[in-house]
MIGU-829185 format. One record per residue (C-alpha): residue number from 0; residue in one letter; x negated, y negated, z negated. Coordinates in steps of 0.001 Angstrom, whole numbers, plus 500000, padded with zeros to 6 digits. Each point is the difference from the previous one (the first is absolute). Example, Ala and Ser with C-alpha at 12.3 -4.5 7.8 and 13.67 -1.06 7.14 Angstrom:
R     i   aa       px       py       pz
R     0    A   487700   504500   492200
R     1    S   498630   496560   500660
END
This chain:
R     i   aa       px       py       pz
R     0    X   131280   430765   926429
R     1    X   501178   503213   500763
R     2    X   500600   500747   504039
R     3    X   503114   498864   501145
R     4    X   501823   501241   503443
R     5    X   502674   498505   502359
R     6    X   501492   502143   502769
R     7    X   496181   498941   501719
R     8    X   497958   498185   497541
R     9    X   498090   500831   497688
R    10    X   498001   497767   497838
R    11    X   496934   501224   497554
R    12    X   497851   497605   497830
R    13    X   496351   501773   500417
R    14    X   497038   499485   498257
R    15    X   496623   502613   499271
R    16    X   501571   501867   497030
R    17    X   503475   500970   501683
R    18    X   498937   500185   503982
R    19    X   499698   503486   500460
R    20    X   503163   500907   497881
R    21    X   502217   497228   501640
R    22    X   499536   501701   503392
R    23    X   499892   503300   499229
R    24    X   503711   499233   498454
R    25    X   501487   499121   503434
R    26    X   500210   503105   502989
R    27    X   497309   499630   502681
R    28    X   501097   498633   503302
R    29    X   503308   499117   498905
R    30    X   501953   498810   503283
R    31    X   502844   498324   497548
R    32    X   498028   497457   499148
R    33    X   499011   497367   502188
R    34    X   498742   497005   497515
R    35    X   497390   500419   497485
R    36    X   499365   497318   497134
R    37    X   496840   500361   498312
R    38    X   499117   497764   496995
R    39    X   496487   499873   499670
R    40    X   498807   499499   496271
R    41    X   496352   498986   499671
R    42    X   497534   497203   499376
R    43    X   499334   499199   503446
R    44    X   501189   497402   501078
R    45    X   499950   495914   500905
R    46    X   502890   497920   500676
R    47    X   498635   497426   502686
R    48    X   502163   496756   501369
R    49    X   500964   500343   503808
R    50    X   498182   496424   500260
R    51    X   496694   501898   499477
R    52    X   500362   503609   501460
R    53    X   499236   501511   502864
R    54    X   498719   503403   500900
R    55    X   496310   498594   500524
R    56    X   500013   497896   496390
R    57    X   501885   503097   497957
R    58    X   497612   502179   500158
R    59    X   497084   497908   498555
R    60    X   502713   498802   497251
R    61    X   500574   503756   499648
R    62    X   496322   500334   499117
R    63    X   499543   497117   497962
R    64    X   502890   500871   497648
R    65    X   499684   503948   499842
R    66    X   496150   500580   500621
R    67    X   497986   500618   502927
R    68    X   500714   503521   500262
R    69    X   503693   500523   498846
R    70    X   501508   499734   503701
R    71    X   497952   503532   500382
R    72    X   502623   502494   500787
R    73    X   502608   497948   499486
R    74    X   502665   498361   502376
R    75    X   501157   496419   499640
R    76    X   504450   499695   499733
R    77    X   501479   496752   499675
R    78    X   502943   498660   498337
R    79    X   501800   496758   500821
R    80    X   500835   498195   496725
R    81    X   502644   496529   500718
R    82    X   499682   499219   497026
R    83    X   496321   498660   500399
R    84    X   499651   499623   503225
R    85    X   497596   502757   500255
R    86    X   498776   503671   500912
R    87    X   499637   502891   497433
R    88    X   497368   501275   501281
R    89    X   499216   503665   498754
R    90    X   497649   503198   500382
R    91    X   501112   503515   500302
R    92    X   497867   502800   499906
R    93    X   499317   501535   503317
R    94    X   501013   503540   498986
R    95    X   502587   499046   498341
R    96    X   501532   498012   503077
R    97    X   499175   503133   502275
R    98    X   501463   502489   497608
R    99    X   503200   498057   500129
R   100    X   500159   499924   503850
R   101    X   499451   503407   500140
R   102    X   502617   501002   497186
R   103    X   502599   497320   501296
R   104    X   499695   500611   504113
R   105    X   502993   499268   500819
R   106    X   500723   496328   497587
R   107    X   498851   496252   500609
R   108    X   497756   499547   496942
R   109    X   499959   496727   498371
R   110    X   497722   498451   497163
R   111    X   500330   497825   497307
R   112    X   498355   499062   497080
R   113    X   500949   500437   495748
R   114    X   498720   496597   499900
R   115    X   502959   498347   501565
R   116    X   502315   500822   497546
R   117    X   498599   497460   497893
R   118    X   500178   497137   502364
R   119    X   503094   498137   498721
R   120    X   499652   496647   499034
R   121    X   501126   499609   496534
R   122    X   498305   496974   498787
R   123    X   498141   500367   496556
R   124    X   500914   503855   499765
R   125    X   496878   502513   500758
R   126    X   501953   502855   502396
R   127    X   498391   503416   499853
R   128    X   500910   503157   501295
R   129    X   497911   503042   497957
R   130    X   499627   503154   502302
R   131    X   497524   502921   498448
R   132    X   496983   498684   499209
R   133    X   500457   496680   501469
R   134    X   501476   496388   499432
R   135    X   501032   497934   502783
R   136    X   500599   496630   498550
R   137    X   500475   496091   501631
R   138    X   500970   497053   498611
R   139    X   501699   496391   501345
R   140    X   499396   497038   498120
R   141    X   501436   496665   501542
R   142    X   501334   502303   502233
R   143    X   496653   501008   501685
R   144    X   497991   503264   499987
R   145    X   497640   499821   497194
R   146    X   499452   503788   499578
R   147    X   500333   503142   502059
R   148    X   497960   503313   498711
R   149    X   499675   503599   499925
R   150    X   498823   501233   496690
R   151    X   498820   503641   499015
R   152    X   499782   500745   496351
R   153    X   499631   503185   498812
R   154    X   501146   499259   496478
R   155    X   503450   497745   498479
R   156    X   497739   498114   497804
R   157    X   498033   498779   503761
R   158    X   502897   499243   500980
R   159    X   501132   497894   497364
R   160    X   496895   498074   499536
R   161    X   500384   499284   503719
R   162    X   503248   498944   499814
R   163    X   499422   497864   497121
R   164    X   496842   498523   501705
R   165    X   502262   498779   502794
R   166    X   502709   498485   497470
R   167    X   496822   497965   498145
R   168    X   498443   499315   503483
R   169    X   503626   498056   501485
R   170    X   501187   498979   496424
R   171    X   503321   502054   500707
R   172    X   502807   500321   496989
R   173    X   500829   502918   499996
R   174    X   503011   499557   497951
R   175    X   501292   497857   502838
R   176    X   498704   501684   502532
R   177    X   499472   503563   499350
R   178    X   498210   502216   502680
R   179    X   502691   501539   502343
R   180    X   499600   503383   501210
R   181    X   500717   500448   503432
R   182    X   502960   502596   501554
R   183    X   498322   503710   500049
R   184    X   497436   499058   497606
R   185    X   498772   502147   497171
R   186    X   500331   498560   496485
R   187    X   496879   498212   498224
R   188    X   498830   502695   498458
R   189    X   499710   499160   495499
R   190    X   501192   496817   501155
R   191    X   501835   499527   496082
R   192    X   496308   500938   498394
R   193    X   498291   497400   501764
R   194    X   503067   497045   500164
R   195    X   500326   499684   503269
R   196    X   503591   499241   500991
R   197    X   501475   500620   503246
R   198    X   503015   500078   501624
R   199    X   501282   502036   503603
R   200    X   500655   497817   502983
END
């Protein structure tokens, strides 16, 4: 996604390959704009239902899910998904947050996730949204969350076999119900060479 302004907001979709570029493209302590967006795109994160979290609980589900040490320098963001009833909740890189305070003095920063681009319940259909290196993917069967994941791959062929794992795993047709790429997202890459069909949401 490439940085888009309004008259005072800006939104930028961030992640460890483009952080220091996506800054560095906007003026320092620019007083025009008041509202900054920032799309976080990582692997870090669990989506827990409001019946179960609370500041005291996240944390240890933090650990559980991530590892004991992947809170270290890190800050926990949280995003509010209807949908399911639950929180997004997310880690940002200390520096990173800080270096975005400083560069942005004068905005409200906000933070959200990749991952909830793919939350749209479209029964049978695996929803994905591909962003550098990384696959955010979930899936509704019976209309109910069966799948919501953050996969790096370094190669289209990992990519594909994961993909195709998940179609074997949930018995999905995918001549009825191809994969649908999300708004913003980047195409599967060799999706032709390895038959996997998609279409854009």
């Amino acid at each position: 996604m490439e940085p888009t302004n309004s008259a005072e907001t800006l939104h930028l979709r961030i992640n460890a390959e483009n952080f220091r570029e996506q800054l560095l493209a906007h003026p320092k302590k620019d007083s025009r704009i008041t509202s900054v967006q920032i799309e976080i795109s990582n692997e870090y994160f669990l989506l827990i239902p409001n019946s179960y979290d609370s500041p005291t609980y996240r944390l240890g589900f933090l650990e559980k899910a991530l590892g004991e040490h992947a809170l270290v320098g890190k800050e926990i963001q949280q995003q509010y998904v209807e949908a399911e009833d639950a929180n997004l909740v997310f880690l940002v890189p200390s520096d990173w947050k800080d270096y975005i305070s400083a560069h942005f003095s004068y905005a409200k920063i906000t933070y959200t996730h990749s991952l909830a681009n793919c939350l749209h319940q479209n029964d049978q259909q695996l929803n994905l949204f591909i962003q550098g290196k990384l696959a955010f993917a979930s899936l509704y069967q019976g209309n109910k969350l069966q799948l919501a994941n953050v996969y790096p791959f370094e190669s289209p062929i990992e990519l594909a076999f994961y993909l195709q794992s998940i179609r074997d795993a949930f018995s999905l047709n995918w001549s009825l119900f191809p994969p649908i790429l999300a708004v913003g997202s980047q195409d599967i890459p060799e999706a032709e060479l390895y038959q996997i069909p998609y279409a854009s949401h």
